[in-house]
Residue, then its C-alpha position, 0 to 999 in steps of 0.5 A: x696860497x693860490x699860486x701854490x695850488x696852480x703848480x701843483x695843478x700844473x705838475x697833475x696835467x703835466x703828468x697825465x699828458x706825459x704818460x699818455x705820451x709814455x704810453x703812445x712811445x711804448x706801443x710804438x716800440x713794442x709793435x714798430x709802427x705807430x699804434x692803430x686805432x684799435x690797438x690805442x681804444x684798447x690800451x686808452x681806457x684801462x690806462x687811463x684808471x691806472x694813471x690816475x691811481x699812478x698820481x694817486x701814489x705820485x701825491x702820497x709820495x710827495x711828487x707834488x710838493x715843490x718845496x721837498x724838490x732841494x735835491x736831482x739825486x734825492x727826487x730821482x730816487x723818491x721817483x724810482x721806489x714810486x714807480x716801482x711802487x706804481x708798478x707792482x699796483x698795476x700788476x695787480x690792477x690787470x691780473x686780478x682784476x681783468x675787466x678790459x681784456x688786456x693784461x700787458x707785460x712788455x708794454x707795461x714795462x717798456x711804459x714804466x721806463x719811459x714814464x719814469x725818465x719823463x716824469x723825473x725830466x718833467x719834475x727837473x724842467x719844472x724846478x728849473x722853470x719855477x726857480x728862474x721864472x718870475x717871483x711874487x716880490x713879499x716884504x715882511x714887517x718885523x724882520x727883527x723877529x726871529x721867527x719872521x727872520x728864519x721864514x724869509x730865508x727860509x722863502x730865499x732857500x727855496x725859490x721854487x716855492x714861488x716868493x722873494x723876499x724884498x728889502x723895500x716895501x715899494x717893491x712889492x706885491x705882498x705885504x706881510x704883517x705881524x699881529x702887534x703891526x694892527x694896534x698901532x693906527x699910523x702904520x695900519x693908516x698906511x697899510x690901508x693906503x698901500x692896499x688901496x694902490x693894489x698891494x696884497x696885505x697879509x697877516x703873518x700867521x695865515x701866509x705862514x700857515x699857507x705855505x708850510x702847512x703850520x701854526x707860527x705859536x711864538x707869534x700868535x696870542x690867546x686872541x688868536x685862538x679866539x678868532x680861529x678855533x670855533x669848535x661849534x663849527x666841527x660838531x657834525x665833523x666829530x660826528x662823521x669822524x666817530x662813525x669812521x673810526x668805529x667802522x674802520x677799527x671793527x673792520x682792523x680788528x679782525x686781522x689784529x686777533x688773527x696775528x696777535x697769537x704769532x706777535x704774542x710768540x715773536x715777543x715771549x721768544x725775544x725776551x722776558x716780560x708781558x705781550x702788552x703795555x700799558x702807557x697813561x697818556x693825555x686825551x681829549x680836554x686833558x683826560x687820563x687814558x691808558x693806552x694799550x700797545x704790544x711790547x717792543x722794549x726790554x722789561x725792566x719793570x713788572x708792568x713791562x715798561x723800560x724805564x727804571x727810574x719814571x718816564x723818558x723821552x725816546x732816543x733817536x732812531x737806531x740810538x735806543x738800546x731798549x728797542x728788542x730785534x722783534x720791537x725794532x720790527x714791530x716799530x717800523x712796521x707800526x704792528x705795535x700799534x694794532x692793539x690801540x684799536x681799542x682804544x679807539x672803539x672805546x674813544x680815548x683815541x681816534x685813527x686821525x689827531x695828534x699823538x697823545x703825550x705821556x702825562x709826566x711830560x706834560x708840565x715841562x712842555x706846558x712850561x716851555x711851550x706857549x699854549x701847548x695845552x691847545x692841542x687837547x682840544x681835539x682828540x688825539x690819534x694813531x696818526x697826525x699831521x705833525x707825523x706825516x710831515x715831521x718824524x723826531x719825537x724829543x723835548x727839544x722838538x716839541x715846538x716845531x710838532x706843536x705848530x703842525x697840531x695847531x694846524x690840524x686843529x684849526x683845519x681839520x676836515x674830512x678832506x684834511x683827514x683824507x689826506x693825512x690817511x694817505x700819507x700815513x700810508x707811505x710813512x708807514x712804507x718808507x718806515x719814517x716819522x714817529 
């Protein structure tokens, strides 16, 4: 939505502003006096590429998205491992790479505090404002559908998203509608007259899909994904998207053969059983693959896998007692997925898509799952949508990863494959999603 994006824009100027402003505050501290002109030309221009590297992270981190701001404490601490994060960057930015003459410790450090009040208070100020200010007034047609029902409070709960959800249509200013809601002529009559008085009418699927970035799947219908997902349109995506991944394996591979030896030890010292694994799992349009990855379980089969008795889904987190000490490591640090490097130079994976399922799941979520099939469309990777935004991997949460797969695979772009590129990157640092 429009909105949205203005907020988040506004959060990026609001930043800039205030860390120049960080910046004015701590050559005044540190010298006593308002800072010259000359003192300011120096520090001006370097910083300004450090702020926008700073924002750069402030982005992967999630900075700019209102609708995590649920919690002070939780966004002050989010704010406090960013900046340290930011920090140790802009070390390296002046000591490494010091092209302009200036290699600031004190006023990086007084810069770093002052910037991190203001930008924790700016972020404070904007949910206050954004949750007392004025709302975009949304009726939703359906409200007896459950799904239509959990996304309306799930509106209420977070007025800093911008939305309230109204009870009567003539109060309004969007309309949001169901699919079945276009066959029946009285109502669309209706709507159409309501449109034409300056009310906004919407489908449910693209306001849903708008603000939380998924795929409503219990809403939509087979005519849905004939209108939506044109692959026709991708091809010279694909084609880019194959370039990269080739490009960047080649370019992961080498320090994955320089660590494998030491990973190879770390595994054969934590306990019996091979240094790889081999897993079958669902690629693109169905096909078989076999995926490679080093060992972070016990080996109870010859093959080194952990399961006795077929295939089982992970258990939560810290709840599964086949993960080794080494394993739990490697899992965090995501090292035991280096060796699917090959996997990609031989294109049954790529770095960005949907996780692969393993087969012997298949049937049970094709069962439980309207269209889950549909996520074979695109070629599944080491990383995705559904896991920079949802970290659980079971049965019962095979639904809510679904609805972020079906968003990838009818937005996926460069752009969008940027982005997951980057939050992958925080994932992977705050050793959260799956």
């Amino acid at each position: 939505m429009i909105g949205n994006k203005l907020r988040k824009a506004g959060l990026f100027i609001g930043d800039i502003a205030l860390l120049y402003f960080s910046l004015f505050a701590a050559l005044t501290l540190r010298y006593g006096s308002l800072p010259s002109k000359a003192l300011w030309r120096a520090h001006a221009l370097p910083f300004l590429f450090v702020y926008l590297l700073w924002t750069l992270i402030f982005y992967i981190a999630g900075l700019y998205d209102p609708e995590k701001f649920l919690s002070a404490g939780a966004l002050r601490n989010q704010i406090f491992k960013t900046m340290v994060t930011v920090g140790a960057l802009t070390v390296i930015f002046f000591y490494f790479i010091p092209v302009f003459g200036i290699s600031p410790k004190t006023n990086l450090f007084i810069n770093l505090a002052i910037a991190s009040i203001f930008i924790w208070a700016w972020r404070i100020l904007f949910f206050k404002a954004s949750v007392s200010g004025p709302k975009i007034k949304i009726y939703f047609f359906g409200k007896e559908i459950k799904e239509i029902q959990n996304f309306s409070e799930y509106l209420y709960l977070r007025p800093q998203l911008g939305f309230n959800p109204v009870n009567f249509i003539k109060f309004a200013d969007i309309i949001v509608i169901p699919e079945e809601i276009k066959e029946d002529k009285e109502i669309t009559r209706e709507l159409y007259q309501m449109a034409l008085s300056g009310k906004t009418i919407i489908p449910f699927d693209k306001f849903y899909e708008s603000v939380t970035g998924k795929i409503p799947v219990s809403l939509i219908s087979e005519k849905w994904f004939l209108e939506n997902l044109s692959e026709m349109y991708k091809q010279n995506f694909e084609k880019t998207k194959r370039i990269f991944d080739i490009a960047t394996a080649i370019l992961f591979a080498i320090p994955t053969l320089i660590i494998t030896p030491f990973v190879a030890v770390a595994i054969k010292l934590n306990g019996r059983g091979p240094v790889f694994i081999k897993q079958k799992r669902v690629g693109k349009n169905g096909k078989i693959f076999r995926i490679i990855k080093f060992r972070s379980m016990i080996a109870i089969t010859p093959d080194g896998l952990a399961e006795e008795n077929g295939a089982e889904w992970e258990k939560p987190g810290k709840d599964d007692e086949r993960i080794t000490f080494v394993g739990n490591i490697f899992r965090k640090t995501r090292i035991d997925e280096l060796p699917q490097i090959w996997n990609i130079l031989k294109g049954d994976l790529s770095f960005i898509g949907p996780r692969p399922e393993r087969p012997e799941f298949m049937k049970e979520l094709e069962e439980k799952i309207p269209h889950y099939s549909m996520r074979h469309l695109v070629k599944p990777g080491l990383s995705g949508w559904a896991q920079i935004n949802f970290s659980e991997a079971s049965a019962k949460d095979a639904p809510e990863k679904l609805q972020y797969d079906l968003y990838y695979v009818k937005n996926r772009s460069v752009m969008l494959d940027f982005i997951i590129l980057l939050k992958t990157i925080m994932v992977v640092l705050s050793r959260t999603g799956r």
